[in-house]
C-alpha positions in Angstrom: -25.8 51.3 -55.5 -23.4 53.2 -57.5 -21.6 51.0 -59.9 -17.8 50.8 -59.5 -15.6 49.0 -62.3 -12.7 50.0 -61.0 -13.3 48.1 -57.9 -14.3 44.7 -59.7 -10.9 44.7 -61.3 -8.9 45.5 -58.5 -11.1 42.8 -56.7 -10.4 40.9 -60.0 -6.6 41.2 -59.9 -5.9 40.6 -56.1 -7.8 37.7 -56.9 -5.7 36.3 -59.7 -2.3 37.6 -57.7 -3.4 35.9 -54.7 -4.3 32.4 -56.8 -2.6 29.7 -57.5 1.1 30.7 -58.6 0.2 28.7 -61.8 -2.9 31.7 -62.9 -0.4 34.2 -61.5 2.2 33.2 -64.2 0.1 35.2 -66.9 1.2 38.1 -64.9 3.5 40.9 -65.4 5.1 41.1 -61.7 8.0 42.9 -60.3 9.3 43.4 -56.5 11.5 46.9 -55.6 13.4 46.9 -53.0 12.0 50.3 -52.2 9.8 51.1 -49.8 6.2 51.9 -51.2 6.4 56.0 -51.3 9.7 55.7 -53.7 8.5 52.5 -55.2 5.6 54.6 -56.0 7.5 57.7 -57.0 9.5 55.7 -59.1 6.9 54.2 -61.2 5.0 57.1 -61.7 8.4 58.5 -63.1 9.2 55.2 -65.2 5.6 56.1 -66.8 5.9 59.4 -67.6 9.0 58.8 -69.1 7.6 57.0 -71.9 5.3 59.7 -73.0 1.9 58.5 -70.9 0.0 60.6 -68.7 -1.5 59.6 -65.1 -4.5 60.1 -65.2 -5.8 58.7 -61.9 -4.5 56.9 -58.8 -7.0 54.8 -56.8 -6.5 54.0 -53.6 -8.4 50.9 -52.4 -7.4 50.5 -49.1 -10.8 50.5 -47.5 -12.6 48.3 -49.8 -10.0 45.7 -49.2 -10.0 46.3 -45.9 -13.9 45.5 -45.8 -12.8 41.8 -47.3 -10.3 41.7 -44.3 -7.4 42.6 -46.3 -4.9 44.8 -44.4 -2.9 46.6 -46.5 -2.7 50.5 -46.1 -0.5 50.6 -49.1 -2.3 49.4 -52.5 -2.3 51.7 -55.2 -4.1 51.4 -59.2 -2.1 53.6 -61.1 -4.3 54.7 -64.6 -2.2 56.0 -67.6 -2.3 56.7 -70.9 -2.2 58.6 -74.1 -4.9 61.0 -74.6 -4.6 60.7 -78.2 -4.0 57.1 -78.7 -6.7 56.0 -76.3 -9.6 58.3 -78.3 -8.5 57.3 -81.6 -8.2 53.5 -80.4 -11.9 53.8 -78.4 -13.7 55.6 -81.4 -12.3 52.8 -84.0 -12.7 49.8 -81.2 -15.3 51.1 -78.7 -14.8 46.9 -77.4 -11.1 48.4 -75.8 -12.7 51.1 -73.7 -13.2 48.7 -70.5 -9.0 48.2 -70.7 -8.7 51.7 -71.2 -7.1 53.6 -69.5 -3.8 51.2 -69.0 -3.5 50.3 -65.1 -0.7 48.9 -63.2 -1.1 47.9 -59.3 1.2 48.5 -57.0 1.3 47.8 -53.2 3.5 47.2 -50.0 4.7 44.2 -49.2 6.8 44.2 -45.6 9.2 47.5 -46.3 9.6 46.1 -50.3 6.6 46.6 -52.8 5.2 44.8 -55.7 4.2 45.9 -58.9 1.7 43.7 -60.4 -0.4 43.8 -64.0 -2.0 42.2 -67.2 0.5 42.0 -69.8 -1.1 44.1 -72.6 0.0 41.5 -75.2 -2.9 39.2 -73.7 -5.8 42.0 -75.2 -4.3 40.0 -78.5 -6.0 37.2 -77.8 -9.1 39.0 -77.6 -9.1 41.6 -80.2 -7.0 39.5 -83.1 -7.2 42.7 -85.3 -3.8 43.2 -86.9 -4.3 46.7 -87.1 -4.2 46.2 -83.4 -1.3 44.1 -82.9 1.2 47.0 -82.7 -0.5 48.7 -80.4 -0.6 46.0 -78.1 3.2 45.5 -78.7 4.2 48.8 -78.0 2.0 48.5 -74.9 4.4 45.2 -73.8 7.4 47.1 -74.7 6.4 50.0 -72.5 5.1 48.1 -69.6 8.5 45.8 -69.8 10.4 49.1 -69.1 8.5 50.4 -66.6 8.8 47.0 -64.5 12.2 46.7 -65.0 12.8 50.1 -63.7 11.0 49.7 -61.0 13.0 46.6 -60.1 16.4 47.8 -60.7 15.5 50.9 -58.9 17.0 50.8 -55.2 16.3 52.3 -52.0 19.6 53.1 -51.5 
C-alpha cells in the first residue's frame, strides 16, 4: 500500500473541524458567501497575491466519500515559496512534513468554508527564534487570505 500523507492530514483536519467546537477554536476558519468555484477562484487569487505559488490542489472527494462523507466539493490547496521553503527545509529538515503551506476549502450548502492550522501554532513546536518570523509572516499572510475570502461576495 502506497503511503499517502496528504490523506492522513486531510483525514486529520476534517477530524479536528468536525470535533468538538472547543478543538476547532485552534482553527483558522472563514465562511464566503460564494459558491465553491468563486470561493475557490478567490482564494487561489488572495494567495497568489501575496507572492506564493500553488503548487498542488488535492481533491479528496473519493477518499471521504469511502468514510461516508458526501461532499463533491473539498479541496487542499498547497502553496508556497520555492525559495523560502528550500532554505527553511535544508536549515530545519523537522518543517518539511508542514511544508508546503495548505489551506482546506470545501462546500457547505451554496456558501464554502475555508478551514486551516494557524501557522503561528508550528511556534510551539519549533521555539527557534530564528524561526519566529517566519511563522509570523505566515499568520500575517494566512489572516489576509481568510479575510479576503470572507469579504469576498458572490454578488
Amino acid at each position: 500500500m502506497k503511503s499517502r500523507p496528504w490523506l492522513a492530514s486531510c483525514i486529520l483536519w476534517l477530524g479536528l473541524f468536525l470535533a468538538a467546537p472547543a478543538q476547532a477554536e485552534g482553527l483558522l476558519m472563514a465562511r464566503s458567501q460564494q459558491m465553491f468555484p468563486e470561493a475557490m477562484t478567490t482564494l487561489q487569487n488572495a494567495i497568489t497575491a501575496r507572492g506564493y505559488t500553488i503548487t498542488r490542489l488535492q481533491q479528496v472527494n473519493e477518499n471521504l466519500a469511502k468514510m461516508h462523507f458526501k461532499s463533491d466539493m473539498y479541496r487542499v490547496v498547497f502553496f508556497g515559496k520555492y525559495d523560502q521553503i528550500d532554505r527553511l527545509t535544508r536549515k530545519y529538515p523537522e518543517l518539511i512534513p508542514y511544508l508546503p503551506l495548505s489551506i482546506t476549502i470545501f462546500a457547505e450548502g451554496n456558501q464554502s468554508i475555508v478551514v486551516a492550522m494557524p501557522p503561528r501554532a508550528l511556534e510551539e513546536m519549533f521555539p527557534d527564534p530564528a524561526l519566529k518570523p517566519v511563522f509570523e509572516g505566515w499568520q500575517h499572510d494566512y489572516q489576509a487570505i481568510f479575510d479576503q475570502v470572507r469579504e469576498t461576495t458572490g454578488f
